[in-house]
C-alpha positions in Angstrom: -64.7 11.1 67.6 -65.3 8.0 65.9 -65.8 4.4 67.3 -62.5 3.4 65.7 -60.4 5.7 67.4 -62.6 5.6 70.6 -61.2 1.7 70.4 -58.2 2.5 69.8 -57.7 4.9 73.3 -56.4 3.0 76.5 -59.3 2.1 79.1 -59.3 2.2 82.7 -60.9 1.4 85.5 -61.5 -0.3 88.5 -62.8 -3.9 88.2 -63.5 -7.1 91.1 -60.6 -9.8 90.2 -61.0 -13.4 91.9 -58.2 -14.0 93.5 -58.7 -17.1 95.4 -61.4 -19.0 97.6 -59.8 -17.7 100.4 -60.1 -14.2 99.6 -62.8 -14.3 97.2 -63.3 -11.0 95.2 -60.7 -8.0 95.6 -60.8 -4.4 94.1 -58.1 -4.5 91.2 -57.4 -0.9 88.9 -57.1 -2.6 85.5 -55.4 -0.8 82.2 -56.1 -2.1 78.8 -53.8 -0.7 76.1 -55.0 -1.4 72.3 -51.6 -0.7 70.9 -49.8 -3.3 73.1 -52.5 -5.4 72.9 -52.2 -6.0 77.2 -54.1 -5.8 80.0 -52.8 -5.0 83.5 -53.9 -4.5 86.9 -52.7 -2.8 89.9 -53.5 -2.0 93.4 -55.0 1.4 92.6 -55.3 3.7 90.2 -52.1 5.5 90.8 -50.4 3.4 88.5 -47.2 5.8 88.0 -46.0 5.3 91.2 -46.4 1.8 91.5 -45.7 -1.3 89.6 -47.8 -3.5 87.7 -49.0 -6.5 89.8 -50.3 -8.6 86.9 -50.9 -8.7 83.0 -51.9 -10.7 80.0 -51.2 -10.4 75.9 -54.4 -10.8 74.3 -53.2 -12.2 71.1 -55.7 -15.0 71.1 -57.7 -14.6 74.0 -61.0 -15.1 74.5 -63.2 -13.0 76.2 -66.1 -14.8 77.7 -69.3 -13.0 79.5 -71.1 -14.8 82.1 -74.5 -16.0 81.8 -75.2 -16.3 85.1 -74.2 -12.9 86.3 -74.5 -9.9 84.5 -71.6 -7.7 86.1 -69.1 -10.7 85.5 -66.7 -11.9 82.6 -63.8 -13.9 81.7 -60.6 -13.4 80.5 -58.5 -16.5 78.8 -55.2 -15.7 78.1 -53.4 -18.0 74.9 -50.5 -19.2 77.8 -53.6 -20.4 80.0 -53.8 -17.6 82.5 -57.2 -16.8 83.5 -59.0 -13.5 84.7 -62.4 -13.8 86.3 -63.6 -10.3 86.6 -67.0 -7.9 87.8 -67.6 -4.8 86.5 -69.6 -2.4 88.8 -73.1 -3.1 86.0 -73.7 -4.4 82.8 -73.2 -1.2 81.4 -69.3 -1.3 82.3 -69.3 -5.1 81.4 -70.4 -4.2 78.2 -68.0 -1.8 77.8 -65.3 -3.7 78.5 -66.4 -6.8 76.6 -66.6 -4.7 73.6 -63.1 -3.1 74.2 -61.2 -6.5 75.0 -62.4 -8.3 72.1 -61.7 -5.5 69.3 -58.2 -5.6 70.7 -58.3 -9.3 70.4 -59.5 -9.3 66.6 -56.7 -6.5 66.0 -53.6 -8.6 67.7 -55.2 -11.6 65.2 -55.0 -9.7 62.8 -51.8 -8.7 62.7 -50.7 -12.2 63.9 -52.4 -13.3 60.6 -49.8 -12.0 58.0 -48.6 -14.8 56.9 -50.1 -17.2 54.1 -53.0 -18.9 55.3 -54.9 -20.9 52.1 -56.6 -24.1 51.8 -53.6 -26.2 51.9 -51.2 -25.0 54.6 -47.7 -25.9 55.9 -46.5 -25.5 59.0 -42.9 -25.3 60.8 -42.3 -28.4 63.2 -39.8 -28.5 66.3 -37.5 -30.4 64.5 -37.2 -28.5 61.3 -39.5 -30.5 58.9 -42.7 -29.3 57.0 -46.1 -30.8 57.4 -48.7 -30.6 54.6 -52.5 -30.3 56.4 -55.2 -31.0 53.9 -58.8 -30.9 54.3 -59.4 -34.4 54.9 -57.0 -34.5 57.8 -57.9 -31.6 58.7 -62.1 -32.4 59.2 -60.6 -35.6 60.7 -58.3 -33.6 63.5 -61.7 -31.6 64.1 -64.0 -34.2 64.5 -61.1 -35.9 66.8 -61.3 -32.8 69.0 -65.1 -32.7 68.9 -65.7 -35.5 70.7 -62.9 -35.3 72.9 -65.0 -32.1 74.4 -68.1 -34.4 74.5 -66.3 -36.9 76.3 -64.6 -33.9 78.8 -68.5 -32.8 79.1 -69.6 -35.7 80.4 -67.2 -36.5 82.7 -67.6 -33.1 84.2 -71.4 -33.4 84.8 -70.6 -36.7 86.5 -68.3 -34.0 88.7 -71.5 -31.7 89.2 -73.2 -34.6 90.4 -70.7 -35.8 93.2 -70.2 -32.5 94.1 -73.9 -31.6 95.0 -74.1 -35.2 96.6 -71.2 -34.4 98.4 -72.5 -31.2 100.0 -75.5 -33.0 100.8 -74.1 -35.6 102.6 -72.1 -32.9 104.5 -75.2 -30.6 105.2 -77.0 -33.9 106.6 -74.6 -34.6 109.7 -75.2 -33.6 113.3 -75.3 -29.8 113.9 -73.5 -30.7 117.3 -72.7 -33.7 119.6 -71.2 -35.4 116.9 -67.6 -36.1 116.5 -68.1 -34.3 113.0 -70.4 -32.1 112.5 -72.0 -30.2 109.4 -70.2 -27.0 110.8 -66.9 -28.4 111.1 -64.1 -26.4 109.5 -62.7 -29.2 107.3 -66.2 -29.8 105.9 -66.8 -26.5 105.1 -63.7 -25.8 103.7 -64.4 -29.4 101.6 -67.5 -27.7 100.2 -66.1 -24.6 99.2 -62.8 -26.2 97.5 -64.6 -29.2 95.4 -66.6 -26.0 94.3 -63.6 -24.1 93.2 -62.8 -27.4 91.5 -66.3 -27.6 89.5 -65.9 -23.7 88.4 -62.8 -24.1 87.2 -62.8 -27.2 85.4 -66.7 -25.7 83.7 -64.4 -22.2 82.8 -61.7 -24.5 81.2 -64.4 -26.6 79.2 -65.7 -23.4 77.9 -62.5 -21.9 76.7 -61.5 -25.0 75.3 -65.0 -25.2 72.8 -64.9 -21.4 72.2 -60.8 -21.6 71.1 -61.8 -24.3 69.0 -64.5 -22.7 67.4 -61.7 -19.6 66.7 -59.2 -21.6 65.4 -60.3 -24.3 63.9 -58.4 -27.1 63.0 -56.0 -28.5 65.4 -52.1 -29.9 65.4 -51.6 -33.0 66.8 -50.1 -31.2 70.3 -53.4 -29.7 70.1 -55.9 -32.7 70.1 -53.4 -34.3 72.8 -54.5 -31.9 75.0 -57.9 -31.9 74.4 -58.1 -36.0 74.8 -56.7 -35.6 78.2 -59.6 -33.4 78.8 -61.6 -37.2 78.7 -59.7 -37.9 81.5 -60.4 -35.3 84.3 -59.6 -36.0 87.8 -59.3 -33.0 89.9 -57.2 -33.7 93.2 -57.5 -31.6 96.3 -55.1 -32.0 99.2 -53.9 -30.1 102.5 -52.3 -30.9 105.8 -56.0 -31.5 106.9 -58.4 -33.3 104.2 -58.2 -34.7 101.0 -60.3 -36.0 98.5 -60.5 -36.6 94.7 -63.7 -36.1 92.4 -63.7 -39.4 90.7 -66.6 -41.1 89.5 -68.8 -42.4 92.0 -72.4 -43.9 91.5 -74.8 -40.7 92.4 -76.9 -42.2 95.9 -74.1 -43.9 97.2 -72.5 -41.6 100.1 -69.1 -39.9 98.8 -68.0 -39.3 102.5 -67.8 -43.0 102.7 -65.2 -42.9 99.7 -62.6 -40.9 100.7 -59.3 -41.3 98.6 -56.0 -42.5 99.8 -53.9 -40.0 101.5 -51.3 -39.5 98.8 -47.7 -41.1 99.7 -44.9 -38.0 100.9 -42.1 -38.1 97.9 
C-alpha cells in the first residue's frame, strides 16, 4: 500500500487531551477522517454507540509539535479552538503530526480553487471589491510583524511577573501566618496565572505560524493581531483575583493586587 493511500485511511487512537487546570490531562479516543477533513474525540473507543463529544475542521489548522515535550502537540483550529494533546511516544506523535497536517494541506488545497495571482480581489461584507497590490500588501505584512513583536514583548514581561509572583508566594510562612505559602488561594493563584502564561505563549505561536501560512493579511486581520500589543489577561473567582499587568520585576506583585471588579 502506498503512503498516499495509507494518508488517505481514517486514524484512531487513544490520545491525553487537556481539559482544564482542574482536571489536567484525561484519556480521550480521537478519530481523524482525511475525507471530511475532521477530527473527533470521544470517551472511548466504542464510538458506534456513543456520540461524539468534540471535533474540529482542519481547513487551515495548524498543527504545532512541542519542543518541550516529545509525546505532546497542538492542534489550532481556523475558528480558534484549541487541542493540546499527548500521544503515548514520539513515535505516535510523529504519526499523528504527519497524518493531521497532510489532511491540512489537502482541505487547502481544495479551499484554494479559486484565482489566486499577484493582484487579487476579494469580496467585502458590504458587497464591494477591494484590489490588494504588492505594496499594500508588504505594508499589511510588515504592520502584522511588528504587531507580534510588540505581543512578544509584552508577554515576556508576563513570564516575568509570573515567576516573581510564585516567588513571592513560595517565600511566606509555611505556618503561623495568617497566609501562608500552602494556602489554597495561593496555590490555586500559581497554577491559574500559569494557565494564563501557557495559553497566551500557545496563542502567540499560532498567531506567527498562521501568518507565515497565509501571508498577507485584511485589515480585520491586522486588527486582531494589534490587539495582541495589548495583552492583559484577567483572572477572577468568588475567592482571588488578580490581573498580569506590567509591574517593575523586584517590586513585590502580592503587594499589587487589582481592584476587585464592580458586579454589573
Amino acid at each position: 500500500m502506498d503512503e498516499d493511500t495509507i494518508f488517505r485511511q481514517k486514524l484512531d487512537g487513544q490520545l491525553s487531551k487537556y481539559t482544564n487546570v482542574v482536571k489536567g490531562w484525561q484519556f480521550r479516543w480521537f478519530v481523524l477522517d482525511p475525507q471530511c477533513g475532521t477530527l473527533e474525540y470521544y470517551m472511548t473507543s466504542d464510538v458506534k454507540t456513543q456520540k461524539v463529544r468534540g471535533g474540529v475542521n482542519l481547513g487551515g489548522a495548524v498543527i504545532s509539535p512541542s519542543e518541550e515535550d516529545e509525546q505532546a502537540f497542538m492542534v489550532g483550529a481556523a475558528n480558534g479552538d484549541v487541542y493540546r494533546l499527548r500521544a503515548h511516544d514520539a513515535r505516535e506523535r510523529q504519526k499523528w503530526v504527519s497524518r493531521l497536517r497532510a489532511v491540512v494541506e489537502r482541505q487547502v488545497g481544495v479551499m484554494n480553487i479559486s484565482y489566486s495571482g499577484k493582484y487579487s480581489s476579494s469580496e467585502s461584507i458590504g458587497g464591494r471589491y477591494t484590489l490588494r497590490t504588492p505594496h499594500s500588501s508588504q505594508e499589511s505584512l510588515s504592520a502584522t510583524q511588528e504587531s507580534l513583536q510588540n505581543a512578544k514583548g509584552v508577554i515576556r514581561v508576563a513570564q516575568e511577573n509570573q515567576k516573581a509572583l510564585v516567588r513571592d508566594i513560595e517565600s511566606l510562612p509555611g505556618s503561623d501566618c495568617e497566609i501562608t505559602s500552602l494556602d489554597p488561594d495561593c496555590l490555586m493563584l500559581k497554577a491559574t496565572s500559569q494557565a494564563a502564561v501557557d495559553c497566551l505563549e500557545d496563542c502567540l505561536t499560532l498567531l506567527q505560524k498562521s501568518d507565515v501560512l497565509h501571508g498577507n493579511k485584511s485589515a480585520k486581520d491586522q486588527a486582531v493581531s494589534q490587539s495582541m500589543a495589548n495583552i492583559r489577561y484577567e483572572s477572577y473567582d468568588r475567592t482571588l483575583w488578580y490581573h498580569l499587568t506590567v509591574v517593575p520585576v523586584g517590586s513585590s506583585i502580592l503587594a499589587n493586587p487589582a481592584p476587585r471588579p464592580q458586579s454589573k
